[in-house]
C-alpha beads as a LAMMPS data file, in Angstrom:
LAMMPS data file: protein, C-alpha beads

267 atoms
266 bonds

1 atom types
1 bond types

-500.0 500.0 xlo xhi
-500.0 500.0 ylo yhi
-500.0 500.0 zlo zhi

Masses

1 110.0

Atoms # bond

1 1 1 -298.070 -228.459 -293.617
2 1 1 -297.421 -227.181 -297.054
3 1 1 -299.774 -225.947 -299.570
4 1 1 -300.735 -227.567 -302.370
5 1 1 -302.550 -227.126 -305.332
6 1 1 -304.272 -229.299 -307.623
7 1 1 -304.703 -226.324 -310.196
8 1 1 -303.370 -222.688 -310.549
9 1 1 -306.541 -221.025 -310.630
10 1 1 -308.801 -221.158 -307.143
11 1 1 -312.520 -220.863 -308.095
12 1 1 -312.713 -217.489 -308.261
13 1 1 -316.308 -217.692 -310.300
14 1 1 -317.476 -220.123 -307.378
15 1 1 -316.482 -218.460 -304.191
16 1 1 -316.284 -214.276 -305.097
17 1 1 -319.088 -214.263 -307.910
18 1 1 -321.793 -216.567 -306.437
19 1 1 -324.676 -214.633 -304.770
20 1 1 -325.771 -216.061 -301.119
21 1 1 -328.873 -218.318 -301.261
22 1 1 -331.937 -217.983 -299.664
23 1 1 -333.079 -221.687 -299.473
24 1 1 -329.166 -222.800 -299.758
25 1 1 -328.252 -225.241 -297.131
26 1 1 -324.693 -226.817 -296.200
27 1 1 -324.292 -229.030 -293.731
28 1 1 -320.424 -230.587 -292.171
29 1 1 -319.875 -233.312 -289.976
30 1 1 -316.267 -233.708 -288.594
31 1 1 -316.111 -237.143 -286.821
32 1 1 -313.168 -238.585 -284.896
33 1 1 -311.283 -241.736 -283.950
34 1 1 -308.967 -241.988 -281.332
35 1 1 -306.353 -244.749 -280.854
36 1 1 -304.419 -246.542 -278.752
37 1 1 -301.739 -244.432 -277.215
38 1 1 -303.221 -240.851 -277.905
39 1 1 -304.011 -239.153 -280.805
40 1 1 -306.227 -240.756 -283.704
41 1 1 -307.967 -239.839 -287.110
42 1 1 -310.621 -237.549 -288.428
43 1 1 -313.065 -237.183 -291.037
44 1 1 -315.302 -234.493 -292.566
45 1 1 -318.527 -235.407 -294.350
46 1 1 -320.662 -232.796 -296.067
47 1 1 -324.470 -232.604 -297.667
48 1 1 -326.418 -230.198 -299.322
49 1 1 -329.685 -229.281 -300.838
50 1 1 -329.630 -227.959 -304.362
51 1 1 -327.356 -230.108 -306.873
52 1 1 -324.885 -230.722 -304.532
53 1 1 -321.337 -228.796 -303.569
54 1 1 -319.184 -226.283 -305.357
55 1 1 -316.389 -225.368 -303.332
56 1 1 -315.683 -225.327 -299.232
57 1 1 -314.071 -223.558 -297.180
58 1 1 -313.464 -224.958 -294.132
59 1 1 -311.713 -223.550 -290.992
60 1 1 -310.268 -226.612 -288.287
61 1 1 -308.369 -226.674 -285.366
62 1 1 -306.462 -229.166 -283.497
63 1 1 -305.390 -231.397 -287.082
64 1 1 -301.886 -232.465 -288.339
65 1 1 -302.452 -233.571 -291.663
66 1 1 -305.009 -233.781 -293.779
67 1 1 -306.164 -235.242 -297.549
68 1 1 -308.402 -234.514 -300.358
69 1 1 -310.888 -237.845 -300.530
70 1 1 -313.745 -235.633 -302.237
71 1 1 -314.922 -236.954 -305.935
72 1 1 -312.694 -236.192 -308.718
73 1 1 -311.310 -237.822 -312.402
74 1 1 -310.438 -236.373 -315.405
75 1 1 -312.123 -235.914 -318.612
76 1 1 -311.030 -235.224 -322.279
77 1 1 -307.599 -236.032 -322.881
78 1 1 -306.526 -236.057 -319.135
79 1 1 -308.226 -232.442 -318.003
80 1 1 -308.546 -232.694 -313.833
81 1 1 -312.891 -233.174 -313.497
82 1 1 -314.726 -232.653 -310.236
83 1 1 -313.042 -231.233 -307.006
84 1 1 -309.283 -230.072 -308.810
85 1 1 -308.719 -227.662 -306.298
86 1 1 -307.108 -228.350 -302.730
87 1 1 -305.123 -226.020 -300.570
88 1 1 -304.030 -225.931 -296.857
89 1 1 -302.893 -222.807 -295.389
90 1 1 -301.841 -222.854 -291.419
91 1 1 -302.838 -219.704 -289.367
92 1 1 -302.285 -219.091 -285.753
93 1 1 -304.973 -221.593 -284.033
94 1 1 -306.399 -222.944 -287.348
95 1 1 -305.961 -224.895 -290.886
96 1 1 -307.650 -223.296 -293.683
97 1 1 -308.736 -225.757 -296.086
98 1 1 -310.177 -225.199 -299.653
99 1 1 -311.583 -227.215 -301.980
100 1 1 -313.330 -226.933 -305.092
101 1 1 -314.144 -227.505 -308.352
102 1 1 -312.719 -225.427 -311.449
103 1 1 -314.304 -225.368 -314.673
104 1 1 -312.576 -225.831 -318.354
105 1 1 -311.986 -222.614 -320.091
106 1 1 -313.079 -222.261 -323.493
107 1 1 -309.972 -223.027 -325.034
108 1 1 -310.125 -226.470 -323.495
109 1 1 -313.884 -227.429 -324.977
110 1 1 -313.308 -227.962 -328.588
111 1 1 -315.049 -230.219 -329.679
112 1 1 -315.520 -233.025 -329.118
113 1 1 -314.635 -232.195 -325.304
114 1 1 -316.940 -231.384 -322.808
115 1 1 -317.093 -229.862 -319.326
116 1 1 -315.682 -231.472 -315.736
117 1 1 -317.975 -230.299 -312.992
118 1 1 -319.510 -232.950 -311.199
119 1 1 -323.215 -232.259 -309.604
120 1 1 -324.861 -233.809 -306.916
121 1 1 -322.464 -234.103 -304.315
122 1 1 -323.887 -234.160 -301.059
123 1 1 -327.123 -234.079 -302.250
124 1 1 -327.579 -237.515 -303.887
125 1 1 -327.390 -240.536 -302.062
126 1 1 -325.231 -243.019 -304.089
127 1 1 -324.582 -240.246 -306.549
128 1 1 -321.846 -240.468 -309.695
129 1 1 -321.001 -237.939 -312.067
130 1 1 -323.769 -239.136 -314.608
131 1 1 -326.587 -238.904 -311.618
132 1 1 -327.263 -235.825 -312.519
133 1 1 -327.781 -236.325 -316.250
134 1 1 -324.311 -234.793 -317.847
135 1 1 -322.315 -235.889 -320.049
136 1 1 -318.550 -236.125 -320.208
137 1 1 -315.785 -237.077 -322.395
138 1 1 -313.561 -240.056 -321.488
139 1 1 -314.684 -239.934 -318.101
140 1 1 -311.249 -242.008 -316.027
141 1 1 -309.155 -242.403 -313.212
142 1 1 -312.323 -241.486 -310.566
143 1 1 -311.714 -241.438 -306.760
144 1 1 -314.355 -241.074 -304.397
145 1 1 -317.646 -242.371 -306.472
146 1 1 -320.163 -243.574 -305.952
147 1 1 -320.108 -240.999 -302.958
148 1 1 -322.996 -241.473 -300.061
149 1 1 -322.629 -245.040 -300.460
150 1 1 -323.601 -245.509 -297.172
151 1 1 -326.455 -242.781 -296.325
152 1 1 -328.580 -242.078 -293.082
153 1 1 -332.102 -242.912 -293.054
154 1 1 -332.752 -239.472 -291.387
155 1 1 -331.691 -236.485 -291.391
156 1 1 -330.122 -233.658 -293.634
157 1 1 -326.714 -235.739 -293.491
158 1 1 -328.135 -238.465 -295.378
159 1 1 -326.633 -237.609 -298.549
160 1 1 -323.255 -237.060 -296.573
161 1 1 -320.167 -237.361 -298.795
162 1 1 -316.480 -237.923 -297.515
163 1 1 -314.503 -234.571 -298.431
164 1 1 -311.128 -234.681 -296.137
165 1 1 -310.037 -236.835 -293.741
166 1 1 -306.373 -236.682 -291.668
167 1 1 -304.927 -237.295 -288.264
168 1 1 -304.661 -235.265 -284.564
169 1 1 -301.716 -235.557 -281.965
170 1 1 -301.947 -237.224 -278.138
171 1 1 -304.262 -234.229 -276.119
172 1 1 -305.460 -232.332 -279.449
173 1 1 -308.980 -232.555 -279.788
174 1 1 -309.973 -231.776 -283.632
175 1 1 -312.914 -228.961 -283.558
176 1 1 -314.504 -226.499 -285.873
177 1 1 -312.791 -223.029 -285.731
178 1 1 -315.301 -219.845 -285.619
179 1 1 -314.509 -216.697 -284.739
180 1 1 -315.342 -212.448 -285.391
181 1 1 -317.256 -213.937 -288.643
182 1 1 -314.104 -216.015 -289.569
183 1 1 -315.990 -219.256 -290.171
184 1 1 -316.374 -221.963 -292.682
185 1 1 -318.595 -221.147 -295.895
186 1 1 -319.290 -222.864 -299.056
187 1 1 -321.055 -222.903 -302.061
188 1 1 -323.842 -225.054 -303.627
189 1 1 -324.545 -225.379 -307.072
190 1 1 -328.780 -224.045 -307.913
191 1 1 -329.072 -225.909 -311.497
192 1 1 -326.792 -228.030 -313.623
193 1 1 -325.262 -226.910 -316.209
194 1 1 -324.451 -228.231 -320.036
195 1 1 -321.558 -229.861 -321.686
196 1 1 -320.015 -226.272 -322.121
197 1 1 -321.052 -223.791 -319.092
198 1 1 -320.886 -224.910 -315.464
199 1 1 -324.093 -224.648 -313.839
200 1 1 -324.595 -221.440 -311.039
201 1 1 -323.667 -221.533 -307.589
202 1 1 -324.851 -219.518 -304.796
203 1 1 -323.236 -219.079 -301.239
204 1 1 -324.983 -221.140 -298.985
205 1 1 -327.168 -219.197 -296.649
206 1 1 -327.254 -221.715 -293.625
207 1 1 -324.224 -223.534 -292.581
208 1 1 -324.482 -226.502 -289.805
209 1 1 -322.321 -228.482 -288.007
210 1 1 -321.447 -231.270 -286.121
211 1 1 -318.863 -232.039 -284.540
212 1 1 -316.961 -234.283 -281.292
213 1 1 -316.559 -237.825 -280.032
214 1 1 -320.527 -239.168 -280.134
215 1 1 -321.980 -238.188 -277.018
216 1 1 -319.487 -235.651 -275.865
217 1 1 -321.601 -232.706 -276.192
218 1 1 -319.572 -230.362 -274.018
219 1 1 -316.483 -231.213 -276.258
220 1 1 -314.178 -231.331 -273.746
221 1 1 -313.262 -234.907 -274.367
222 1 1 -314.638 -236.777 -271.717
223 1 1 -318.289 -238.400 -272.355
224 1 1 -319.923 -238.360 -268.458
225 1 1 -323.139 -236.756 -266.676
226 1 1 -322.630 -233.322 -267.995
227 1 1 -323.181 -234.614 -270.992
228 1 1 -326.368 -236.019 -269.881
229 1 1 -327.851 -232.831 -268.312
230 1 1 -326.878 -230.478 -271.241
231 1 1 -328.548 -233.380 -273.927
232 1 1 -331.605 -233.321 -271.233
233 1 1 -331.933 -229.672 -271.323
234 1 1 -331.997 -229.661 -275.117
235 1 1 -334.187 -232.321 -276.104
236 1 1 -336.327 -231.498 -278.647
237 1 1 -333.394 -229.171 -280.182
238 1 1 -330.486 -229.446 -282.354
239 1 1 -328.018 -229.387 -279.511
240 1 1 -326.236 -233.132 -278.619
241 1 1 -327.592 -234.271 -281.632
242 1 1 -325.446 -236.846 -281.468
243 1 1 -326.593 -239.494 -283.968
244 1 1 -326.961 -236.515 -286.686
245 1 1 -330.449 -237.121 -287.340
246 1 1 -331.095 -233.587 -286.928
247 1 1 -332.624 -233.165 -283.623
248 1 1 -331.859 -234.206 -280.035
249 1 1 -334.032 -237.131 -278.843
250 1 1 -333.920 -240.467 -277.286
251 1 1 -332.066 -242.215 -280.103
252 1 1 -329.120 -239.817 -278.678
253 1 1 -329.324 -240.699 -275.484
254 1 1 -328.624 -244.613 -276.285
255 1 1 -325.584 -243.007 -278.056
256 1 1 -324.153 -241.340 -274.586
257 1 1 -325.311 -244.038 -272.572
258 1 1 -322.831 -246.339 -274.915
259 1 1 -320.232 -244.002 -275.044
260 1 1 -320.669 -242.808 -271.501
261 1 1 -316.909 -242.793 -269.780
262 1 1 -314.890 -242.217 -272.939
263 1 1 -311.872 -239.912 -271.463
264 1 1 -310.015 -238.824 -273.933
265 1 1 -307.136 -238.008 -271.680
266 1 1 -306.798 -241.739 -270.978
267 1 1 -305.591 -242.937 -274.651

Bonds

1 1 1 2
2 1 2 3
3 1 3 4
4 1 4 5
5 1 5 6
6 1 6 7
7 1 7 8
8 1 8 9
9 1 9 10
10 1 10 11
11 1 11 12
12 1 12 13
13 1 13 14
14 1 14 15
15 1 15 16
16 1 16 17
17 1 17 18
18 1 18 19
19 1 19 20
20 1 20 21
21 1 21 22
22 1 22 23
23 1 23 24
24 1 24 25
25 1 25 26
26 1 26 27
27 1 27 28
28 1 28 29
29 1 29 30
30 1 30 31
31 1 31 32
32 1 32 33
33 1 33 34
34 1 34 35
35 1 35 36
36 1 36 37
37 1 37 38
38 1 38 39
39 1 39 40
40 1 40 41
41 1 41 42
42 1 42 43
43 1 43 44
44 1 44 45
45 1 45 46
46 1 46 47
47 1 47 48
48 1 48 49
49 1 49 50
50 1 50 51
51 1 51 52
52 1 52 53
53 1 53 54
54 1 54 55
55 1 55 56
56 1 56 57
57 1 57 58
58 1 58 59
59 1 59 60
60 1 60 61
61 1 61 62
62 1 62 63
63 1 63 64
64 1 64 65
65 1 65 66
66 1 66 67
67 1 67 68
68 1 68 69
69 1 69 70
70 1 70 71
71 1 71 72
72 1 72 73
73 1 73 74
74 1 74 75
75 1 75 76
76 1 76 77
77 1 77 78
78 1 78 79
79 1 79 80
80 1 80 81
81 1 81 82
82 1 82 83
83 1 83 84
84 1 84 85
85 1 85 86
86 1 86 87
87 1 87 88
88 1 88 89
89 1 89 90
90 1 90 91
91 1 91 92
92 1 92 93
93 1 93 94
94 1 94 95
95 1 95 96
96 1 96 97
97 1 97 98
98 1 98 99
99 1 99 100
100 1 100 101
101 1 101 102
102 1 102 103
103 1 103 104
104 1 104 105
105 1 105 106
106 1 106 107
107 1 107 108
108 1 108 109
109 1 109 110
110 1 110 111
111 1 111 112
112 1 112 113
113 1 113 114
114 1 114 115
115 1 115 116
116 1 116 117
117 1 117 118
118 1 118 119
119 1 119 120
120 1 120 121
121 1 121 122
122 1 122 123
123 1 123 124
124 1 124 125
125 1 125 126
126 1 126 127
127 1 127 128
128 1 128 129
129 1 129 130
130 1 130 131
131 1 131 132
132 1 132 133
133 1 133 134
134 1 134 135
135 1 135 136
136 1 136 137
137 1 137 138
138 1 138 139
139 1 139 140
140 1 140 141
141 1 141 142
142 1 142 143
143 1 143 144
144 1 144 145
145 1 145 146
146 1 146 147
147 1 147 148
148 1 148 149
149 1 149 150
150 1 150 151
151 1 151 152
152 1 152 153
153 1 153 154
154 1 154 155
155 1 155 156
156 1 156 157
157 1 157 158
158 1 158 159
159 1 159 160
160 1 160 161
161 1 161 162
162 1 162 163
163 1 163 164
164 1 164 165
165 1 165 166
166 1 166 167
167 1 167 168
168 1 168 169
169 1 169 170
170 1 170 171
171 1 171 172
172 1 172 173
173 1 173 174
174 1 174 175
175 1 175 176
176 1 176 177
177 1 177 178
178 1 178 179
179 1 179 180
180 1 180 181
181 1 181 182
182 1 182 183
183 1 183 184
184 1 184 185
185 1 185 186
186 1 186 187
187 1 187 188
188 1 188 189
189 1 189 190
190 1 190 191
191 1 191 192
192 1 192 193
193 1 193 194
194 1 194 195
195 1 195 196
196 1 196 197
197 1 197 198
198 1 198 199
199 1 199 200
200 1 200 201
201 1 201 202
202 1 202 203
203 1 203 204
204 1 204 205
205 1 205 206
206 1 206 207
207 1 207 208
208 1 208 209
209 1 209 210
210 1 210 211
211 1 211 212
212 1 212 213
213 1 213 214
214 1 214 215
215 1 215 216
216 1 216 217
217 1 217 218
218 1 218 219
219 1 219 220
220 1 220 221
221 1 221 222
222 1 222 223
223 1 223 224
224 1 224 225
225 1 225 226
226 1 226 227
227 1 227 228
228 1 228 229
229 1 229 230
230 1 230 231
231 1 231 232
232 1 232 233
233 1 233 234
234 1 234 235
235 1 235 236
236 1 236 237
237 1 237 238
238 1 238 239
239 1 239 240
240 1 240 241
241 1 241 242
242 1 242 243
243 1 243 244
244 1 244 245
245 1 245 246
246 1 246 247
247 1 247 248
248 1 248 249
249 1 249 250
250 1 250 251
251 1 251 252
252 1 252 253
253 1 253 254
254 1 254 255
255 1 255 256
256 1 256 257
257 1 257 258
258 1 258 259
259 1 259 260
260 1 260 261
261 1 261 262
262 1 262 263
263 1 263 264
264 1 264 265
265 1 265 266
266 1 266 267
């Protein structure tokens, strides 16, 4: 997997000079579908509170390829607008992916051109660049809006947006990577900005996530009674919530019982 880069410049005034939030809220959902003969796809869907995301870092395990599908265009005379940044960089056990949204530099906004951040993704259900009230110049060529076209009735991830999606071998089983305080972060933007300054971002204090085959709480692939007792012994909890509604209830145990005997080892 080689790296590759959408722009020069990484972020640097969203992910080392944002402060961390207080009230700042991220949460990821990476989803899976396996296919015929082993191996199978993935996805990763984000929301926020605030105005929506900055930039993400994300650490996964288990993938072998994987694209940019989060909201993006240009503006002006063909600047790169929304999320312009995308890099993969393979570590032992993990894929670091980074995306994120760069703003203009000064030289770029004379007049009449304006800025390229986008607000409100992950935060507003059937959200385009204009949701949040900016405007932009020659706004073309989007990908990925509306995003949250499709939003949960519950739930933080209601306002989930698709960010990166890519595919897993036969017996890899794609999973969030954590480890010694190695973990994915990101940033969420605290106010919008104008048609010259991007608007600030803060490090999001409380990062969530999902992940597995729906039902498979475990995550070792196979959906069976285990699964049962561990969703049992955190009802009420945010443990095998399996429908993403944001607690463990009854609504996911009519997810296992559907999905109960899913063996991923038999693809």
């Amino acid at each position: 997997m080689k790296i590759t880069w959408f722009k020069s410049v990484i972020v640097a005034s969203i992910f080392f000079a944002s402060q961390t939030g207080m009230a700042s809220n991220l949460y990821l959902s990476l989803t899976m579908k396996p296919v015929v003969g082993g191996g199978g796809t993935w996805e990763l869907t984000c929301a926020t509170d605030g105005h929506g995301l900055a930039g993400l870092r994300v650490l996964l395990k288990n993938i072998s390829t994987v694209t940019m599908e989060a909201p993006r265009g240009t503006v002006n005379n063909g600047a790169l607008a929304g999320f312009n940044v995308f890099q993969t960089s393979v570590f032992p056990g993990y894929t670091e992916v980074v995306i994120g949204q760069s703003p203009l530099y000064a030289s770029q906004l004379i007049s009449p051109n304006k800025q390229n951040i986008f607000y409100g993704v992950g935060s507003i259900a059937g959200g385009t660049p204009t949701s949040s009230g900016v405007a932009y110049q020659n706004l073309s060529n989007l990908v990925g809006s509306p995003w949250g076209v499709t939003p949960r009735t519950l739930g933080p991830l209601k306002t989930e947006v698709l960010l990166l999606k890519g595919t897993f071998v036969s017996g890899q089983y794609p999973l969030f990577y954590s480890q010694a305080g190695n973990t994915s972060s990101g940033n969420i933007f605290t106010a919008v900005g104008t048609s010259t300054v991007m608007g600030p971002a803060v490090v999001a204090a409380n990062v969530r996530v999902w992940q597995g085959y729906k039902g498979d709480c475990n995550l070792d692939g196979i959906i069976d009674t285990t699964d049962h007792v561990l969703w049992n012994a955190s009802y009420g909890g945010i443990n095998c919530d399996f429908n993403r509604d944001g607690e463990s209830n009854s609504a996911d145990y009519t997810v296992w019982r559907d999905n109960s005997g899913f063996n991923i080892n038999n693809l």
